[in-house]
C-alpha positions in Angstrom: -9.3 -8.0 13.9 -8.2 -5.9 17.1 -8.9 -2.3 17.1 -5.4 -1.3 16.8 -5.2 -3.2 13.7 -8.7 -1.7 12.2 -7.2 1.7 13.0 -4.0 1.1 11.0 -5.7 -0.4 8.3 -8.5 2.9 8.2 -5.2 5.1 8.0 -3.5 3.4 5.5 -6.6 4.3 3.0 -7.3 7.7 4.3 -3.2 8.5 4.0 -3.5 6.7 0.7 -6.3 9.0 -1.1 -5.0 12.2 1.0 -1.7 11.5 -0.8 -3.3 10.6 -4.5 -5.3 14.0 -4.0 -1.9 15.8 -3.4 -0.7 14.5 -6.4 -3.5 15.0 -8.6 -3.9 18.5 -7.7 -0.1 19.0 -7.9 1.4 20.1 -4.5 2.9 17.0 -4.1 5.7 16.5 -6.7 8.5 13.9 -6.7 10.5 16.6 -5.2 8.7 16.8 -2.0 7.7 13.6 -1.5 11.5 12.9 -1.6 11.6 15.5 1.2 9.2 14.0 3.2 10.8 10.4 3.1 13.9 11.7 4.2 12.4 13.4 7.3 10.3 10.8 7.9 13.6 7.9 8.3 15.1 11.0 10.3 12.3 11.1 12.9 12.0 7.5 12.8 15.2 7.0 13.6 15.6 9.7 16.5 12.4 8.3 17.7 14.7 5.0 18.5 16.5 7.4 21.3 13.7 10.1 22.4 10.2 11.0 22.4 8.9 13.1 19.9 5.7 14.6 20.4 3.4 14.2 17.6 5.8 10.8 16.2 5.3 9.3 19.6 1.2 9.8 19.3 0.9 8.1 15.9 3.7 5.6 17.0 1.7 4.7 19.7 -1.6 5.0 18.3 -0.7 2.8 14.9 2.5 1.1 15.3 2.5 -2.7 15.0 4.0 -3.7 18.0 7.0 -6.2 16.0 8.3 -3.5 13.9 11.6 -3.3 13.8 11.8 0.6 12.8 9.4 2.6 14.4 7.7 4.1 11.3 8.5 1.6 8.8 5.0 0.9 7.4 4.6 5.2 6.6 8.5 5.0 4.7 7.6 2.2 2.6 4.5 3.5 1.7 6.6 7.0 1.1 9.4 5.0 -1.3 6.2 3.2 -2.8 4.6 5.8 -4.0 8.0 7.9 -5.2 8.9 4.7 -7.1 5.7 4.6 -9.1 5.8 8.4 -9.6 9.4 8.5 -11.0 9.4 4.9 -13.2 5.8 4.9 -14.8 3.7 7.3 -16.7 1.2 9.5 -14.5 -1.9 8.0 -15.4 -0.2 4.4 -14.2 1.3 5.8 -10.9 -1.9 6.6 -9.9 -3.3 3.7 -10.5 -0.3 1.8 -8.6 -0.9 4.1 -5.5 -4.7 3.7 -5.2 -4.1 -0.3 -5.7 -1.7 0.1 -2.8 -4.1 2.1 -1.0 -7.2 -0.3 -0.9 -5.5 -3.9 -2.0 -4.0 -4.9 1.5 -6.7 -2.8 3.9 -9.3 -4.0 2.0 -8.2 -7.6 2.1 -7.6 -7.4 5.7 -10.5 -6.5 6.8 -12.8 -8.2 4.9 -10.7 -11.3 5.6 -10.7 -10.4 9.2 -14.6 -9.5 9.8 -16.1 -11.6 7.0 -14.2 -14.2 5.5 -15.2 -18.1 5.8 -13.2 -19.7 3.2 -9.4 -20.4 4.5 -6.9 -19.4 1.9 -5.1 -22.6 0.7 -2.0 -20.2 0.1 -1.9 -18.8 3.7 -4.3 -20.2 6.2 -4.3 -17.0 8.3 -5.7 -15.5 5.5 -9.4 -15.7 3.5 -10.3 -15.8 -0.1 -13.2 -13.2 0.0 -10.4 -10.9 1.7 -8.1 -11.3 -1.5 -11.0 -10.9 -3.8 -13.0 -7.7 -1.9 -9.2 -6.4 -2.3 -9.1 -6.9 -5.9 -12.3 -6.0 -6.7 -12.1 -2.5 -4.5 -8.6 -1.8 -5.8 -9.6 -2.6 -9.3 -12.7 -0.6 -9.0 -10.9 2.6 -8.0 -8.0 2.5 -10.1 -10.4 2.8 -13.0 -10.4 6.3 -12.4 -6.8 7.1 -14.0 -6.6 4.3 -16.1 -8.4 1.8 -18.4 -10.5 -1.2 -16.8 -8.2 -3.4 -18.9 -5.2 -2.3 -16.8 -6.8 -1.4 -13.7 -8.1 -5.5 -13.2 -4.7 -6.6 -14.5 -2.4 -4.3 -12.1 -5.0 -4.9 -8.6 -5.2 -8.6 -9.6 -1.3 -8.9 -10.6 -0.7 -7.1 -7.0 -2.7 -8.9 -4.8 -1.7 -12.4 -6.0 2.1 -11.1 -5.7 1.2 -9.9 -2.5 -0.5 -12.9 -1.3 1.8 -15.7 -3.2 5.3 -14.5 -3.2 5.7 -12.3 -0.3 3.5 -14.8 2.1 4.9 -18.5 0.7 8.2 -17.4 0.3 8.4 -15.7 3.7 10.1 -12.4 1.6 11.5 -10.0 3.7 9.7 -7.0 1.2 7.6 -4.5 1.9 4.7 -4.7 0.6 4.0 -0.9 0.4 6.7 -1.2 -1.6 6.3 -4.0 -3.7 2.2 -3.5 -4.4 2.8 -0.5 -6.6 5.7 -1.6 -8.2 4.3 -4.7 -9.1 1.0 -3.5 -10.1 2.8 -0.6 -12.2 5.2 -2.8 -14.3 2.0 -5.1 -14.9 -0.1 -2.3 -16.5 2.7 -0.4 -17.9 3.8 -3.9 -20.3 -0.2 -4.5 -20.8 -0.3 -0.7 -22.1 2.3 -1.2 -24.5 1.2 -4.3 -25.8 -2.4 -2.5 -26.2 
């Protein structure tokens, strides 16, 4: 994995649990997290046309090179995480966004650094990725919700993740998709239970 890649990947988790903290604690409500995706798509899209300061740094510091919208990655992560907040219960939204925090960096770098065993659904990828994923997201979402529904929503997520978006070539996002996916899976369990 190339640093620039590793470095994206460590932000994704650290903007992930900084985020979850917000909400837990409260400051962040739907509300402002509403706010910030708005000004977020704003100063992605002036970014297109000029140079702004701090945008430009992280831009340039974390930016996958073949991304279409500058910033796209942090937006979809945004609309993930307001999704989850406004269609399921707290305790389940939580849940979603810490699977959606460690699922895909997890994954990725274990994958990357450690992995032997070629997926047979994506050969760019590796089975003990998709499984340190699982097991790391499942591990932590246990904290807000049952382990029932934690392994069920981080293993529903990462095989979504993994089967649909990557055989099917899906244009989604999947900092969009992981928590809705992972949500609506432990939200049906929940009621069944």
């Amino acid at each position: 994995m190339n640093l620039q890649e590793t470095k994206r990947q460590i932000l994704h988790i650290l903007i992930g649990i900084f985020f979850s903290l917000l909400i837990i604690y409260n400051i962040l409500t739907p509300l402002y997290l509403f706010i910030l995706l708005m000004l977020s798509g704003l100063a992605a899209v002036l970014s297109l046309k000029y140079k702004i300061p701090i945008v430009d740094l992280f831009l340039e510091k974390f930016e996958r090179k073949s991304s279409e919208l500058p910033g796209k990655g942090f937006i979809m992560f945004l609309a993930g995480i307001l999704l989850a907040l406004e269609l399921f219960p707290r305790d389940i939204a939580l849940a979603s966004i810490i699977i959606l925090t460690f699922v895909d960096p997890i994954s990725h770098f274990i994958g990357e650094n450690f992995g032997k065993t070629k997926s047979f659904i994506d050969k760019k990828k590796n089975i003990e990725g998709h499984l340190a994923g699982f097991i790391v997201s499942s591990i932590f979402a246990m904290f807000f919700v049952h382990p029932c529904l934690a392994i069920s929503g981080a293993l529903a997520a990462a095989v979504f993740e993994s089967t649909i978006i990557e055989i099917q070539k899906i244009k989604l996002d999947d900092n969009l998709i992981i928590p809705l996916v992972a949500g609506t899976i432990m939200l049906v369990i929940s009621m069944i239970l």
